[in-house]
C-alpha positions as CSV (number, residue, x, y, z in Angstrom):
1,X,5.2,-11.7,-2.6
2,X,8.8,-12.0,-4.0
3,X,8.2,-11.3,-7.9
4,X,9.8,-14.0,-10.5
5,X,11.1,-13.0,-14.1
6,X,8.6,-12.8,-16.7
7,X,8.7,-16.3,-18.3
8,X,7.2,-17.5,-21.5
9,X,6.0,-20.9,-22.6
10,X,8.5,-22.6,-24.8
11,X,7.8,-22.6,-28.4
12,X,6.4,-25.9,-28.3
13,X,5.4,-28.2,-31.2
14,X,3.2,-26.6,-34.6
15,X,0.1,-28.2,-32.8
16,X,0.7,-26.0,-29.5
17,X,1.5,-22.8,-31.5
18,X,-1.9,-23.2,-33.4
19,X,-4.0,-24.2,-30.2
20,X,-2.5,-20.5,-29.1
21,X,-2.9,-18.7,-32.1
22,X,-6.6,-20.1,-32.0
23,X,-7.0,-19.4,-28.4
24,X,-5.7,-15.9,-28.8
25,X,-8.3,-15.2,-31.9
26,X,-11.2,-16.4,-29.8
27,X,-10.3,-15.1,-26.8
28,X,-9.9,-11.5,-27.9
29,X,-13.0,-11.9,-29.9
30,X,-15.5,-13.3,-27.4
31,X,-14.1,-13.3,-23.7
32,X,-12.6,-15.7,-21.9
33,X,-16.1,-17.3,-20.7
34,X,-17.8,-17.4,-24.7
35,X,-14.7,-18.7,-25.9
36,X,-14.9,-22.9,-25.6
37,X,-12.5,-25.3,-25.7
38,X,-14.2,-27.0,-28.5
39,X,-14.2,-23.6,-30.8
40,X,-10.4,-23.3,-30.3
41,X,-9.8,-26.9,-31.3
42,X,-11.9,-26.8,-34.8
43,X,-10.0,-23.7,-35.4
44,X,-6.4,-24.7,-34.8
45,X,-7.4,-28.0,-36.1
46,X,-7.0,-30.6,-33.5
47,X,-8.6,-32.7,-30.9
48,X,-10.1,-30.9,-27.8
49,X,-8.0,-34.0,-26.2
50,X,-4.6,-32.7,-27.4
51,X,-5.6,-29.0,-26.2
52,X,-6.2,-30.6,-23.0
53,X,-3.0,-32.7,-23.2
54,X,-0.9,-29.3,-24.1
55,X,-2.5,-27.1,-21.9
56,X,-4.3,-28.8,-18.8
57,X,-7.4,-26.7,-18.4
58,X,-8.7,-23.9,-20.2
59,X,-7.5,-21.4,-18.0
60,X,-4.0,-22.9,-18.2
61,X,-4.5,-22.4,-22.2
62,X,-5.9,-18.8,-21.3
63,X,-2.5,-18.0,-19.1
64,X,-0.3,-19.3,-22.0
65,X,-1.9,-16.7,-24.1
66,X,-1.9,-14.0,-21.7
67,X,2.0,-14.3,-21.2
68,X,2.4,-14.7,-25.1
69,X,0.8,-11.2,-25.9
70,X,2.6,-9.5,-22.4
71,X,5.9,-10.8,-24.1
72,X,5.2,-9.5,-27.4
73,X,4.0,-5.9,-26.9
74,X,6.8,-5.7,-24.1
75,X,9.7,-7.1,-25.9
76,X,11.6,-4.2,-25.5
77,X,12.5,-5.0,-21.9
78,X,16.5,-5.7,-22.3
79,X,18.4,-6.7,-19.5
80,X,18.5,-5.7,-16.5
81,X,22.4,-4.1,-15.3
82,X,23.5,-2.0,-18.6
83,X,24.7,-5.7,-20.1
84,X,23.4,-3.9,-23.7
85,X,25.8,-1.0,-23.4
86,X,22.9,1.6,-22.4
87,X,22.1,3.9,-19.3
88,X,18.7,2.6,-17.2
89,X,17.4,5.7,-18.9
90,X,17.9,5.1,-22.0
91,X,16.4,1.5,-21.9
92,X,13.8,2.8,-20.4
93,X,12.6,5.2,-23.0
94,X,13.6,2.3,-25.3
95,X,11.1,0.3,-23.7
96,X,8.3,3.3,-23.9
97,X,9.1,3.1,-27.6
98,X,9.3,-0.4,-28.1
99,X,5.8,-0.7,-25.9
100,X,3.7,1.3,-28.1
101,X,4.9,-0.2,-31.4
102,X,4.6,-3.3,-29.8
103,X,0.2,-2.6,-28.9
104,X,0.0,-1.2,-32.5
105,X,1.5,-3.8,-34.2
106,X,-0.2,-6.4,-32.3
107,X,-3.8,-4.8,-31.7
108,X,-5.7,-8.1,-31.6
109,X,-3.3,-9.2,-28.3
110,X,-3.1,-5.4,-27.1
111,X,-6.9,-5.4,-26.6
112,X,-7.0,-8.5,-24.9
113,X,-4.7,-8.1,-22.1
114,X,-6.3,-4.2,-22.2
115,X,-9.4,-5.9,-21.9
116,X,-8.6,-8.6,-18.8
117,X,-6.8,-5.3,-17.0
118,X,-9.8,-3.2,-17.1
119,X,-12.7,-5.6,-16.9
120,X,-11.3,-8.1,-14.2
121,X,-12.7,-8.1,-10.8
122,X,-11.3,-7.9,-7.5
123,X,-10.2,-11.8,-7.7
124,X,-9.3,-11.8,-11.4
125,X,-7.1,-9.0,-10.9
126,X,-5.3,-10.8,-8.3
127,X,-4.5,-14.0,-10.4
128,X,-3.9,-12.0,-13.5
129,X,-1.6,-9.7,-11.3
130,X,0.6,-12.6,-9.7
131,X,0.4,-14.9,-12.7
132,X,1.1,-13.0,-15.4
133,X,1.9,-9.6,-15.2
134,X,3.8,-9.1,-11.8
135,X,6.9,-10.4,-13.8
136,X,6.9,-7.8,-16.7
137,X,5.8,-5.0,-14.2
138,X,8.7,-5.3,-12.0
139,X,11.0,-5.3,-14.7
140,X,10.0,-1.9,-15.9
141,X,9.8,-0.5,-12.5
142,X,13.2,-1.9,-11.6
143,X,14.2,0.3,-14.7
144,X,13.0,3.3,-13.3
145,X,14.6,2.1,-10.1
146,X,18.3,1.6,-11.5
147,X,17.6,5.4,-13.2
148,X,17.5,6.6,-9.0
149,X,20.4,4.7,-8.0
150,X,22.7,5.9,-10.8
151,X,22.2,9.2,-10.1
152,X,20.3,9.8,-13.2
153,X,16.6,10.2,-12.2
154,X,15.4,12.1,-9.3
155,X,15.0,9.8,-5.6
156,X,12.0,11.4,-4.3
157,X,9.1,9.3,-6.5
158,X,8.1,6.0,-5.9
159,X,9.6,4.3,-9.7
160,X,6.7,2.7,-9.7
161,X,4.5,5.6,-10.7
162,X,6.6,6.4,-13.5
163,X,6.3,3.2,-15.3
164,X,2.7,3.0,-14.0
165,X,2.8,6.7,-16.3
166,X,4.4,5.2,-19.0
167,X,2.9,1.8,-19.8
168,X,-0.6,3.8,-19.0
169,X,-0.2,6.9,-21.5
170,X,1.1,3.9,-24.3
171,X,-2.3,2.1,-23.9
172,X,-4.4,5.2,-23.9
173,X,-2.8,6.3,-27.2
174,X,-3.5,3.1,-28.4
175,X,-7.0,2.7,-27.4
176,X,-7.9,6.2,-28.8
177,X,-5.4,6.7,-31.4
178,X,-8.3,7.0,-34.1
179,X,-10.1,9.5,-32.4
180,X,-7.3,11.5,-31.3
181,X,-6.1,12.8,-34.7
182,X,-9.7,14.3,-35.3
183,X,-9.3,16.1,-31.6
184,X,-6.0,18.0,-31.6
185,X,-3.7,19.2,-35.0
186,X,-0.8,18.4,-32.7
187,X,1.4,16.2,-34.9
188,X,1.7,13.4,-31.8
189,X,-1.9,13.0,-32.4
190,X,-0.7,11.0,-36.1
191,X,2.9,10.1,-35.4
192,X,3.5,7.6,-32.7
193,X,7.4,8.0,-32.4
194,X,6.9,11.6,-31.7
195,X,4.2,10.9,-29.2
196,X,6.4,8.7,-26.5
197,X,9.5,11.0,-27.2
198,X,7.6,13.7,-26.0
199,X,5.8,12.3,-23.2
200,X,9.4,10.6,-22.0
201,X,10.8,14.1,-22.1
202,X,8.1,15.5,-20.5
203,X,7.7,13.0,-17.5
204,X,11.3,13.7,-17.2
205,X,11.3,17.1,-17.2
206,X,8.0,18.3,-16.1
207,X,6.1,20.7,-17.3
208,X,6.3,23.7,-15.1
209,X,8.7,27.0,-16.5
210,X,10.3,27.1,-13.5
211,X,11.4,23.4,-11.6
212,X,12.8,25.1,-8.5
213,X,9.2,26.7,-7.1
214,X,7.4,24.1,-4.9
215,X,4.4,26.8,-4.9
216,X,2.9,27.5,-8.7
217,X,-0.5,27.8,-7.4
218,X,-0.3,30.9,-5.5
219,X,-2.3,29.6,-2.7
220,X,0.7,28.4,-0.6
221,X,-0.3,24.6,-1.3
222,X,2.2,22.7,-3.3
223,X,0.6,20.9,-6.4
């Protein structure tokens, strides 16, 4: 399936932006299926006819919300072809920064999307894959990808398991960042910023003392 550019809904009238701020508030709280149509109208304050008039359905209300949150905790996606004056590198670990500030600054929206990744079924991931998310994925993974052409990351990795490595170690830290502190003195466990710049450098490096050895095991297998 040829992927598309992430798009957003338009800003849209006050009336649509509070149908989606309501949506998003019910939705996070209680699930997609809990969540009704009429709830989300007494909360934004309008007739469950103009949510229907706005939105269609309430799973075309659900996929407005699901792009609005992917757009703001990736925001830091720039354009694609160095037009911002920086190396695919460095607007990669840009966007590893940006990502994680974006989940903690937007926890209600991080956990939903979180929560419609890790809960969905074999169908649901499949719609939520292809209607919302393959957009923003391929972004970041054509990222990694313009790192291999210019020479500046190595060829030999698929560049979609780095940002798979990426946009997964972001979430975990912000699923268990307050647990973490109370499991390790390391100062990533309370700083953010210092966690992605070390993982970034760490991904890019690796973590073995000497890169040139295939064999660190001993046992003639390579890890």
């Amino acid at each position: 399936m040829q992927a598309t550019a992430p798009s957003q809904p338009p800003a849209g009238t006050l009336a649509e932006q509070s149908i989606l701020d309501a949506a998003e508030q019910l939705f996070s709280e209680k699930g997609f299926a809990a969540a009704s149509i009429n709830g989300i109208a007494r909360l934004a304050a309008v007739s469950k006819a103009n949510v229907f008039h706005h939105f269609g359905s309430k799973k075309g209300l659900y996929l407005a919300v699901l792009h609005r949150v992917c757009g703001r905790t990736t925001a830091g996606l720039s354009p694609a072809g160095g037009s911002d004056g920086r190396n695919a590198v460095q607007r990669l670990a840009y966007f590893a920064a940006s990502h994680l500030q974006g989940l903690i600054d937007n926890p209600r929206a991080a956990r939903l999307i979180l929560r419609e990744v890790t809960e969905a079924d074999a169908t649901e991931g499949r719609e939520l894959a292809e209607q919302v998310l393959t957009g923003y994925s391929d972004r970041i993974v054509g990222l990694v990808a313009e790192g291999q052409r210019e020479g500046l990351l190595r060829d030999d990795f698929e560049p979609a398991l780095l940002a798979h490595l990426l946009v997964g170690a972001n979430n975990f830290y912000f699923q268990t960042r307050s647990v973490m502190p109370h499991l390790t003195d390391a100062g990533f466990a309370r700083d953010p910023d210092q966690f992605v710049r070390e993982l970034f450098r760490l991904l890019l490096t690796g973590a073995r003392a000497d890169p040139v050895r295939d064999d660190v095991t001993g046992d003639g297998d390579t890890p």
